[in-house]
C-alpha positions in Angstrom: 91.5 74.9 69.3 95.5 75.0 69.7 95.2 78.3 72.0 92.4 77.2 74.5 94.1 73.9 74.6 97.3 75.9 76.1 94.9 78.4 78.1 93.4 76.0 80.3 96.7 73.7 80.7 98.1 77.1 81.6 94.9 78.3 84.1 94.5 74.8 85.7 96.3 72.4 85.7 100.0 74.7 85.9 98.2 76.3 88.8 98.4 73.3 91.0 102.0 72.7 90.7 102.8 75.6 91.3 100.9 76.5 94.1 103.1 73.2 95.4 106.3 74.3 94.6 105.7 77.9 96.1 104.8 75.9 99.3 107.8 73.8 99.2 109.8 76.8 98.7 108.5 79.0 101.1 108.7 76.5 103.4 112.1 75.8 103.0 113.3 79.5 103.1 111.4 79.8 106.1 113.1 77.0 108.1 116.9 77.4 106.7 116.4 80.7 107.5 115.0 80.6 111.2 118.3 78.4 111.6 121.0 80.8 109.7 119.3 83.9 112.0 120.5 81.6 114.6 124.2 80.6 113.7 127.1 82.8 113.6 129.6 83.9 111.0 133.5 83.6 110.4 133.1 87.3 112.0 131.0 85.8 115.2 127.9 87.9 113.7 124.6 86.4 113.6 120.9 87.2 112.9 121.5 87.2 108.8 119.0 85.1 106.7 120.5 83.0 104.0 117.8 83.4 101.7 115.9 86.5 101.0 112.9 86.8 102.7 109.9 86.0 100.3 108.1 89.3 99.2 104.3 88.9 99.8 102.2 88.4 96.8 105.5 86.2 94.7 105.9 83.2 93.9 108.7 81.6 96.0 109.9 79.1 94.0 110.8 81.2 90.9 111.8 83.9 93.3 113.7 82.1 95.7 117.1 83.5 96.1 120.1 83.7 98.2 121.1 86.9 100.4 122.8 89.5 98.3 125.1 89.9 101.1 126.4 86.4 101.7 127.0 86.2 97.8 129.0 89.0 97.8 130.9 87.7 100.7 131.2 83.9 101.7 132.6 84.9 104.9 129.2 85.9 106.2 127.8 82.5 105.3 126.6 81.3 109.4 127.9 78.1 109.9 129.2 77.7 113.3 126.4 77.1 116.4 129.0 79.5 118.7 130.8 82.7 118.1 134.5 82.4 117.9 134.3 79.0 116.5 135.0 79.2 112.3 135.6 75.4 111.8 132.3 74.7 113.4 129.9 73.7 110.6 127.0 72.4 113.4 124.9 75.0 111.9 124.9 73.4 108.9 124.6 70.3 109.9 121.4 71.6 111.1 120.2 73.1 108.0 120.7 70.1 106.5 118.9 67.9 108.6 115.8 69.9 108.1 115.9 67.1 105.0 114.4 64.5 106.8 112.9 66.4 109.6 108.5 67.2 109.8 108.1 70.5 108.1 104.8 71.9 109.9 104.2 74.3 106.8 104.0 71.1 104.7 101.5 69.4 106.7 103.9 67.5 108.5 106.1 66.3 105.5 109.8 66.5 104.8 111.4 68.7 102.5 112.2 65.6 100.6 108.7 64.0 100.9 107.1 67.3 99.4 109.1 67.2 96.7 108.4 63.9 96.1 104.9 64.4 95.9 105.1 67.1 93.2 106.8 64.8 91.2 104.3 62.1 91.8 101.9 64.5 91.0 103.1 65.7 87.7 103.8 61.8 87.0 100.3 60.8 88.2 98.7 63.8 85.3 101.6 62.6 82.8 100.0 58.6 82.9 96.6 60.4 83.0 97.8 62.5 79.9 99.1 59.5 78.2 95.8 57.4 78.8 93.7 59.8 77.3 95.7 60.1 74.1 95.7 56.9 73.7 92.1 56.7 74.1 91.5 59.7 71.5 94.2 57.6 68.9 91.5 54.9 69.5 88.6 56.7 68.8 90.6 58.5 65.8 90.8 54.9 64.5 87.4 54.0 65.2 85.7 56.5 63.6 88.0 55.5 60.4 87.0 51.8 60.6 83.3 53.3 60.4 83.7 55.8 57.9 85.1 53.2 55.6 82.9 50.7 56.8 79.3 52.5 56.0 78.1 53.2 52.9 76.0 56.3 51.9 77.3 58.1 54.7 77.2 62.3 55.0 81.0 63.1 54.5 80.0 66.5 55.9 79.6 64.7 59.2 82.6 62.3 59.2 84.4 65.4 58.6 83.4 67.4 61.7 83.5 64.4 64.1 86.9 63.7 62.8 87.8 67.6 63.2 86.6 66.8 66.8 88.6 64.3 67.5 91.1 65.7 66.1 91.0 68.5 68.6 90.6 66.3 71.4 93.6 64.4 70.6 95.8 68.4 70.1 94.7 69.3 73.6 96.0 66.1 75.0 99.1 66.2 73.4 99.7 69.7 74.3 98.8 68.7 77.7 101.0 66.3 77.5 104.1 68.7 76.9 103.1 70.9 79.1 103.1 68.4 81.8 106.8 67.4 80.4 108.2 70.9 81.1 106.5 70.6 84.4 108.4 67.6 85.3 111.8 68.6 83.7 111.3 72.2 86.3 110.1 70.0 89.3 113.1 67.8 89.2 115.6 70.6 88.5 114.5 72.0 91.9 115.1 69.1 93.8 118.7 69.5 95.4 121.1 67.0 94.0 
């Protein structure tokens, strides 16, 4: 019923985006951070990552977070490509041109493309969500039309078809939301 519905929504089809955002995001704490390890601070130190490394065995995008350090001191936030230069922001100027630039742990994508993906992803399941609910509202009013239209007819078995259908229809509806609170995260992770 309701809870094997939310079970397999949960075990498959959650999995996938997931697995796609942890990509993204690993992918993007590994590159800003091979250029932050590189660019130097108001104090001409360098060799700091902006984001904590990802722990093996997490999940980068909901543990993705920035260096303890740096947040407890903007000062060490690397900006500058040379020491002894604090108004120099070509560091980040790099990091953010890593935007549109071929990310080789997204197959060759950019930052921006991957995340466009996701999105077209979870849209692609939400119109296949949507179809399929439709269809089972169809059937749901099909098998009406016949049970009013047949005479003699085994209300015990109008009853569990319907109590089918009526299942199929929950599980798409949940699937449905779940796909909806999908979309809502994806796009909440996408840099304004």
């Amino acid at each position: 019923g309701s809870l094997g519905g939310y079970l397999a929504s949960r075990d498959e089809d959650l999995t996938s985006y997931r697995q796609q955002l942890d990509t993204l995001a690993a992918s993007l704490i590994e590159e800003v951070n091979a250029v932050h390890r590189t660019a130097y601070d108001q104090a001409g130190v360098t060799g700091r990552n902006l984001f904590e490394p990802d722990p093996p065995g997490s999940n980068p995008a909901a543990a993705i977070r920035v260096n303890a350090e740096i947040l407890d001191d903007p000062s060490k936030l690397a900006t500058a490509n040379a020491p002894g230069e604090p108004g120099n922001n070509e560091a980040v100027l790099t990091m953010l041109d890593l935007r549109t630039a071929g990310i080789s742990g997204l197959g060759g994508l950019t930052f921006t493309g991957a995340a466009a993906d996701v999105i077209a992803n979870v849209g692609r399941d939400l119109a296949t969500a949507d179809a399929a609910t439709e269809a089972s509202e169809v059937i749901v009013d099909s098998l009406e039309l016949k049970r009013q239209s047949v005479s003699a007819v085994s209300l015990d078995e109008e009853a569990a078809d319907l109590a089918r259908w009526q299942q199929s229809f929950e599980a798409a509806a949940r699937f449905l939301q779940t796909v909806n609170r999908i979309t809502e995260t994806a796009l909440n992770l996408i840099p304004g």
